[in-house]
C-alpha positions in Angstrom: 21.5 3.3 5.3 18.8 0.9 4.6 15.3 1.3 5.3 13.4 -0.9 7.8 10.1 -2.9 6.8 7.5 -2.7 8.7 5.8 -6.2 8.7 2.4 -7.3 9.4 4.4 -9.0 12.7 5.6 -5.2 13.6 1.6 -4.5 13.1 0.6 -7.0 15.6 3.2 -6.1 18.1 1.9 -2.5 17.6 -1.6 -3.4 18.6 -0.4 -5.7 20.9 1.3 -2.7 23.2 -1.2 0.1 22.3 -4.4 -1.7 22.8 -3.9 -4.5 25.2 -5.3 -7.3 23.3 -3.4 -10.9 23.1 -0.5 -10.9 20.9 -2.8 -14.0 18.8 -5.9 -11.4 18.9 -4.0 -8.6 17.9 -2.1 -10.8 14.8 -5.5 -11.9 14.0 -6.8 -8.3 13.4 -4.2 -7.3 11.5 -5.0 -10.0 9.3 -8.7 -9.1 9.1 -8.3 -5.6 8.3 -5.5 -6.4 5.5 -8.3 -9.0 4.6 -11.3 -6.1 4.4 -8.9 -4.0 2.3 -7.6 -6.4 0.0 -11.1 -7.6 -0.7 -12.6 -4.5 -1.5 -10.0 -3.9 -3.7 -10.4 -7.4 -5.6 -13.9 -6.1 -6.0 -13.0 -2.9 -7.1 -14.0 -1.0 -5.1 -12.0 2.4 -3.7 -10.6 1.7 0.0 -9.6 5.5 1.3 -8.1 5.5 4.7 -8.8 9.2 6.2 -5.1 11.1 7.2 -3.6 7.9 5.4 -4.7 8.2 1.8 -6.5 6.0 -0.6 -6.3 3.1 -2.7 -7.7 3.0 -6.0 -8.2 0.0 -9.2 -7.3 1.9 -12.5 -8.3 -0.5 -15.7 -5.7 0.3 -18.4 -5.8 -0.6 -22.3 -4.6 -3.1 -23.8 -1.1 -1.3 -25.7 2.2 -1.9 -27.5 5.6 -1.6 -25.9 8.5 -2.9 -26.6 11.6 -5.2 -25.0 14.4 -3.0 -24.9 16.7 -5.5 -25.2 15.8 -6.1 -28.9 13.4 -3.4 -29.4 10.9 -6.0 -30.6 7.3 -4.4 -30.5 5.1 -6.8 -27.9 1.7 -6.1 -26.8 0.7 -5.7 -23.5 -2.8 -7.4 -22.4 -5.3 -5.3 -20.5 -4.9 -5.4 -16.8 -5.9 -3.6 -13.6 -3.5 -2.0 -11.2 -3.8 -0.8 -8.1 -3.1 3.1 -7.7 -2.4 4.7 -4.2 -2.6 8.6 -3.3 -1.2 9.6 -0.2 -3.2 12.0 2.1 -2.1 15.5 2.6 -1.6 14.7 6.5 0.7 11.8 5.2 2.9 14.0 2.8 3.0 17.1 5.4 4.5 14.5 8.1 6.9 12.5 5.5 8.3 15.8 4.5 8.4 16.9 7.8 10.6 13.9 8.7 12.9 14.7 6.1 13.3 18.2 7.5 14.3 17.0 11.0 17.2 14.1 9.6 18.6 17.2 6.5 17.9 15.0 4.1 
């Protein structure tokens, strides 16, 4: 069984129906607030959504790995990623879910 997506289109329909707004209003502040978050984060700043969880940029080193193919030592260049923690109200209702489907 696959998993559905949830798009930014399934966003703006969500809005749409909960809040009354025009389905062109609605896509449009689902693209702001995507906008707001992913700038922040370009900045590096922390974005925490409370009950959701938060989003954090981690620097990391500059190291060695190596290409399993040919186990050839390359080094990887210094980079940023982007780290997310999900809140305890998120894991309490994922596990929950799992619960009510047994799996």
């Amino acid at each position: 069984m696959a998993a559905k997506t949830v798009t930014r289109a399934d966003l703006a329909e969500a809005v749409y129906q909960s809040v009354g707004l025009s389905r062109t209003e609605s896509a449009e502040l689902v693209e702001r607030v995507l906008e707001l978050i992913s700038d922040s984060l370009a900045d590096g700043d922390n974005v925490k959504l409370s009950s959701f969880g938060s989003f954090q940029v981690r620097s990391k080193n500059e190291r060695i790995g190596r290409n399993p193919k040919t186990g050839e030592e390359v080094p990887i260049l210094p980079r940023r990623v982007l780290v997310f923690k999900p809140s305890n109200v998120l894991k309490s209702k994922i596990n929950k879910s799992m619960v009510r489907t047994g799996k």
